[in-house]
C-alpha positions as CSV (number, residue, x, y, z in Angstrom):
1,X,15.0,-5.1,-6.0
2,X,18.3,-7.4,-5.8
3,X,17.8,-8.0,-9.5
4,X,18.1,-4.4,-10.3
5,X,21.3,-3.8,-8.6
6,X,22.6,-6.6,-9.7
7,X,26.0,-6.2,-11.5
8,X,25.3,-8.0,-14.5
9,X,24.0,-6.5,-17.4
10,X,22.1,-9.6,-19.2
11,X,20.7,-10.5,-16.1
12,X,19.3,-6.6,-15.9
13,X,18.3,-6.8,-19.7
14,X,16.6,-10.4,-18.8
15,X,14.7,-8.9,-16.1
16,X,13.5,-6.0,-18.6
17,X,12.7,-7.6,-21.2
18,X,10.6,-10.0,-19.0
19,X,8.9,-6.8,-17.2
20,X,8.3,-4.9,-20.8
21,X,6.4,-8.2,-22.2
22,X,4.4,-8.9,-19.5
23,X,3.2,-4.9,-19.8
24,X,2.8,-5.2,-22.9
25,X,0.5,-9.1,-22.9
26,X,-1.3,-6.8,-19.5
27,X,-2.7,-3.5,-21.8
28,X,-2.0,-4.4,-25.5
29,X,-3.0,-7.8,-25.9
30,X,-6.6,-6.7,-24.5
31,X,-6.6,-3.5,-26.7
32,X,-5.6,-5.7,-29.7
33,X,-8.6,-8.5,-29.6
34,X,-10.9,-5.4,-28.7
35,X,-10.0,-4.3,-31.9
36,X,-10.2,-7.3,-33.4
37,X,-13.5,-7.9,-32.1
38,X,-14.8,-4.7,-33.7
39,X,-13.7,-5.5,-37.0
40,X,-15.4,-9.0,-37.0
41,X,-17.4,-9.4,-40.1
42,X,-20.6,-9.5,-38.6
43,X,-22.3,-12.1,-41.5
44,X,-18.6,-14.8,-40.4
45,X,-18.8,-14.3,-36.6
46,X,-15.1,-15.0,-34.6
47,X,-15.2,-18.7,-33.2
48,X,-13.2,-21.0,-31.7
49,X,-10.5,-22.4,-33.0
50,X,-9.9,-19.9,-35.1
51,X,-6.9,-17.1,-33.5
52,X,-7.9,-14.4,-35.5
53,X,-10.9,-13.3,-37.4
54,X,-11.4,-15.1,-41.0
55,X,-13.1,-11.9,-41.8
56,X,-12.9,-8.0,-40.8
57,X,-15.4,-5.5,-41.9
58,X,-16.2,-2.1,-40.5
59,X,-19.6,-2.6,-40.2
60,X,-20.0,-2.4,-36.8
61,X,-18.2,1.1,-36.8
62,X,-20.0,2.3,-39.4
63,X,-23.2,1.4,-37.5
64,X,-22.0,3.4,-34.4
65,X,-20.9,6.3,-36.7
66,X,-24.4,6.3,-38.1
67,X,-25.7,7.0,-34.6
68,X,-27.5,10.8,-35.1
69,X,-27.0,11.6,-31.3
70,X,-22.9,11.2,-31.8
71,X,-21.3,14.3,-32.6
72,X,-24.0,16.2,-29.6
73,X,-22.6,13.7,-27.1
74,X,-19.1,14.3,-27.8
75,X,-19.0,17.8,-28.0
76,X,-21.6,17.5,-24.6
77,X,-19.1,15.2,-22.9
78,X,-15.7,17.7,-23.7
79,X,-17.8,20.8,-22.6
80,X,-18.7,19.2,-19.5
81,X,-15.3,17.7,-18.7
82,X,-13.4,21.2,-19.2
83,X,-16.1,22.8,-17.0
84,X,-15.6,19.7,-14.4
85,X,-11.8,20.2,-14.9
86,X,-12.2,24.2,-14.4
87,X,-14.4,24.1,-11.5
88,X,-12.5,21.4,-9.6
89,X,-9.2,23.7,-9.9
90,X,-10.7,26.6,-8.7
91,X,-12.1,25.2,-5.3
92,X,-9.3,22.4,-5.2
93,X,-6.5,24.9,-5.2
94,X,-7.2,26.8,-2.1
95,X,-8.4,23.3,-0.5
96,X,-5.3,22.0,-0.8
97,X,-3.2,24.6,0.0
98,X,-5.0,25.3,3.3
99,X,-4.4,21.3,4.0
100,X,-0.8,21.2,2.6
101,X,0.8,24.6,4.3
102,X,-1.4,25.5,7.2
103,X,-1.1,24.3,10.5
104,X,-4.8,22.8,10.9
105,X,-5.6,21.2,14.3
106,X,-8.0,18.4,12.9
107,X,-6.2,17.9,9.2
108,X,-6.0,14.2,9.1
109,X,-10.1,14.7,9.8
110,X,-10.0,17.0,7.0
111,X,-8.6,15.1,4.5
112,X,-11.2,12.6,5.2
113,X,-14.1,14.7,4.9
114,X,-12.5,15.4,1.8
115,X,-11.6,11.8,0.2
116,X,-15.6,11.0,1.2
117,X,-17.2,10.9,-1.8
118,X,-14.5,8.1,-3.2
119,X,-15.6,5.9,-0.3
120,X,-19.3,5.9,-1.1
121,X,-20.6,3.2,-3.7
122,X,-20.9,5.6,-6.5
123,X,-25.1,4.1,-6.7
124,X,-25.8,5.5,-3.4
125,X,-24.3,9.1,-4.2
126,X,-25.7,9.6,-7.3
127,X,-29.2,8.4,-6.3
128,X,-28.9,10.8,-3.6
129,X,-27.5,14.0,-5.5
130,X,-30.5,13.2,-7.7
131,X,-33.0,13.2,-5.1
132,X,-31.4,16.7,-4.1
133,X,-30.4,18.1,-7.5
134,X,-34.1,17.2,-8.3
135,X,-35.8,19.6,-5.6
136,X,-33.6,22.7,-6.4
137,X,-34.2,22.6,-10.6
138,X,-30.5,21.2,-11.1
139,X,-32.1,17.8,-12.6
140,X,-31.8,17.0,-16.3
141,X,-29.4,20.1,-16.9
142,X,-26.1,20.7,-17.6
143,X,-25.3,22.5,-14.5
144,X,-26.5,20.0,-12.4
145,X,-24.4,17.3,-14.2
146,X,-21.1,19.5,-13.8
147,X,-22.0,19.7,-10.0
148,X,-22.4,16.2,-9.4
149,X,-19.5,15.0,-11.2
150,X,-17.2,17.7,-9.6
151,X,-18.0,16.0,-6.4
152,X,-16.7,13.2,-7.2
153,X,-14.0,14.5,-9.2
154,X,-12.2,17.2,-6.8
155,X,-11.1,14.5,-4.2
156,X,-8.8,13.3,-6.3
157,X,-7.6,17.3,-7.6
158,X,-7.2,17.7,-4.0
159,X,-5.1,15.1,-3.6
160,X,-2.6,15.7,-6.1
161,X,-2.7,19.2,-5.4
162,X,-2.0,18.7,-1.7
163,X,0.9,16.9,-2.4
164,X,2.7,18.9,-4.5
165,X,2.3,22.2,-2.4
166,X,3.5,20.1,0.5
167,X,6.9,19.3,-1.8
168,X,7.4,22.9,-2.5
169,X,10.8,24.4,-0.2
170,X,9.4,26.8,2.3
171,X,12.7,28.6,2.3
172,X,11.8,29.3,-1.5
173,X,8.5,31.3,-0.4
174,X,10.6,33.0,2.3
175,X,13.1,34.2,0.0
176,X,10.5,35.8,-2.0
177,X,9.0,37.7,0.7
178,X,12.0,38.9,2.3
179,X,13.0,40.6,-1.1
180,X,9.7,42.7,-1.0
181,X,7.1,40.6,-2.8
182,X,3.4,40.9,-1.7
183,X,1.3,37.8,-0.7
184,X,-0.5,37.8,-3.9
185,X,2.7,38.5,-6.2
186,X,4.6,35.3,-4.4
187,X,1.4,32.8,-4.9
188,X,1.6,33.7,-8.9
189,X,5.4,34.7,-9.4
190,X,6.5,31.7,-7.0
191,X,3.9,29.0,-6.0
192,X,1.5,28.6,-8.7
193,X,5.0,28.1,-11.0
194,X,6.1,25.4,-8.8
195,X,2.7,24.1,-8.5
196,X,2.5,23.6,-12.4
197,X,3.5,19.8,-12.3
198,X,0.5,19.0,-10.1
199,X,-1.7,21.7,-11.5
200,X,-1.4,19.6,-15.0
201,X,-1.7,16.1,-13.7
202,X,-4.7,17.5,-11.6
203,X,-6.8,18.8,-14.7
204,X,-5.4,15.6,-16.9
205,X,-6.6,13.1,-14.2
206,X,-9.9,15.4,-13.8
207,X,-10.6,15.6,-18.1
208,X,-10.1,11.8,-18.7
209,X,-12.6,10.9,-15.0
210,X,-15.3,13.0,-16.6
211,X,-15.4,12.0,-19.7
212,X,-15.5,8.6,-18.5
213,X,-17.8,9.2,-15.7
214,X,-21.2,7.4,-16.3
215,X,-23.3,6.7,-13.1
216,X,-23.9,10.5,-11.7
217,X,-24.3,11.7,-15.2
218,X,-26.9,8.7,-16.4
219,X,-29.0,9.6,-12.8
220,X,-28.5,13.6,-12.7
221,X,-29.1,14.0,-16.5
222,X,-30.7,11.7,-17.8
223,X,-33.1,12.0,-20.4
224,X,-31.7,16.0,-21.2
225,X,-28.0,15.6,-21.0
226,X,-26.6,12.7,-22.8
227,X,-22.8,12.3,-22.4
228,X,-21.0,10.1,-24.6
229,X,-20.8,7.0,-22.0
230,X,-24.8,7.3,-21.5
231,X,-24.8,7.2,-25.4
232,X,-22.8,4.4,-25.8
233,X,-24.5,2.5,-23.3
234,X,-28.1,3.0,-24.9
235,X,-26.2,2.3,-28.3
236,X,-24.8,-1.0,-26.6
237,X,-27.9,-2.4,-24.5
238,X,-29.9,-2.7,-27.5
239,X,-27.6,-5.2,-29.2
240,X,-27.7,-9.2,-29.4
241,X,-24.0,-10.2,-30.8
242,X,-22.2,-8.8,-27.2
243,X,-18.8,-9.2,-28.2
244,X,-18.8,-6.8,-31.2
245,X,-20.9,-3.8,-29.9
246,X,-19.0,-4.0,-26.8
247,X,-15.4,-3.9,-28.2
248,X,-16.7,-1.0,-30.3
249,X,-18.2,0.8,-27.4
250,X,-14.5,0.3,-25.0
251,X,-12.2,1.7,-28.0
252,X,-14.6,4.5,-28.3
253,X,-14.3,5.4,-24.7
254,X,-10.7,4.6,-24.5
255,X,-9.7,6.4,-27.3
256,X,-10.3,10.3,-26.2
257,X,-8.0,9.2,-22.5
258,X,-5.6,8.0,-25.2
259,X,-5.5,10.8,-27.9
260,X,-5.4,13.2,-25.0
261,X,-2.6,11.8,-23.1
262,X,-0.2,11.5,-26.5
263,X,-0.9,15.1,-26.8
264,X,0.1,15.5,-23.5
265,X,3.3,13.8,-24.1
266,X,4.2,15.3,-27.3
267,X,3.1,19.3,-26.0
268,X,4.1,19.7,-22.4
269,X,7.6,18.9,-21.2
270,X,8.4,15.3,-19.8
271,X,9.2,16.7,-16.6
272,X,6.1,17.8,-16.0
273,X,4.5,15.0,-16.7
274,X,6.6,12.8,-14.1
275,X,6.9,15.3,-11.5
276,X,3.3,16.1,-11.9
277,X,2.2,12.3,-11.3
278,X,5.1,11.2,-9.5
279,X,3.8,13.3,-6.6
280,X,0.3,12.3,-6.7
């Protein structure tokens, strides 16, 4: 902190340009040698001394393009994640509300009722959501994988939801009632407006968990419902050369949280964005 309010202006750059390459040796030199690593030429291999590859071939993509099951377990994996995303707004909103601007005698016992599900090993929970989701039919469907993961999932809504309701001025809410406005017209006209920040970085954080969410959909819908993780992990397990499969199998994964938050960037408006993570 004394650095950055430091009057001199190389010393500020220095300290930048330091911060910028480590972030950038701490997320893109892994991405780059994961994408190295999938365009090894499988007949050359990628071995020591050598820095980079003496040959790249797409082979292994093409092998995990060639995969019939693809295409179903992406479109599977987005229509579960926007149902996961829907779901955990609708019954997130009014849970955070209720925690953020009502006066609730046992809140702080609240809130950990609600943050539960993060504390349990994810293992235990979805071995017992299966047990359960097993007796009452919800097993090996879609429904049942939507449930499961929205469990898991709406903590963290909550969370960021909580928090920005808690930054919006009460004296803004007043003002709209004292001009006339009916309960209902100030939580659409007024609240949910202000609430748009953390509504976005709500269903953002929500979309990316669920599509990246393995463990409760492997256990809930397995063998019916095949999401793209339980794809790639079959795809994956069957393979001898590690390295290759597995750098094939990360970028897969990673790209969608990627695509999706460029769009993000490039659609919404920046200050969304910050003020909608900023408060979470």
């Amino acid at each position: 902190m004394f650095l950055w309010f430091t009057k001199s202006r190389a010393l500020r750059r220095l300290v930048g340009g330091l911060a910028a390459l480590a972030a950038l040796l701490v997320f893109g030199l892994p991405i780059l040698v994961a994408v190295l690593w999938s365009l090894v030429n499988p007949k050359t291999g990628w071995f020591p001394p050598d820095v980079v590859p003496q040959s790249l071939s797409g082979a292994n993509w093409q092998a995990l393009f060639a995969v019939p099951e693809l295409s179903h377990a992406f479109a599977m994996s987005f229509s579960i994640a926007a149902l996961v995303t829907l779901l955990s707004l609708v019954l997130g909103l009014p849970s955070a509300y209720a925690i953020a601007r009502r006066s609730l005698r046992h809140r702080r016992l609240i809130e950990l009722i609600v943050l539960m599900p993060l504390m349990m090993p994810s293992i235990v929970l979805a071995t017992g959501l299966g047990a359960v989701f097993m007796r009452i039919h919800l097993a090996q469907t879609v429904l049942g994988v939507v449930l499961a993961q929205a469990i898991v999932i709406m903590p963290f809504t909550i969370r960021v939801l909580t928090a920005t309701l808690a930054g919006i001025p009460q004296d803004v809410l007043d003002a709209a009632r004292n001009l006339g406005a009916s309960p209902t017209r100030v939580a659409w006209k007024v609240l949910l407006p202000l609430a748009t920040p953390g509504l976005f970085a709500a269903a953002l954080l929500a979309f990316i968990a669920s599509l990246e969410e393995f463990i409760l959909s492997f256990v809930v819908g397995m063998p019916a419902v095949q999401t793209l993780p339980m794809l790639l992990w079959a795809y994956l397990g069957g393979r001898s050369v590690i390295q290759t499969y597995a750098a094939v199998v990360a970028l897969t994964l990673l790209a969608p949280t990627l695509i999706i938050l460029f769009l993000a960037e490039r659609l919404l408006k920046q200050e969304h964005l910050a003020a909608g993570f900023g408060k979470a």
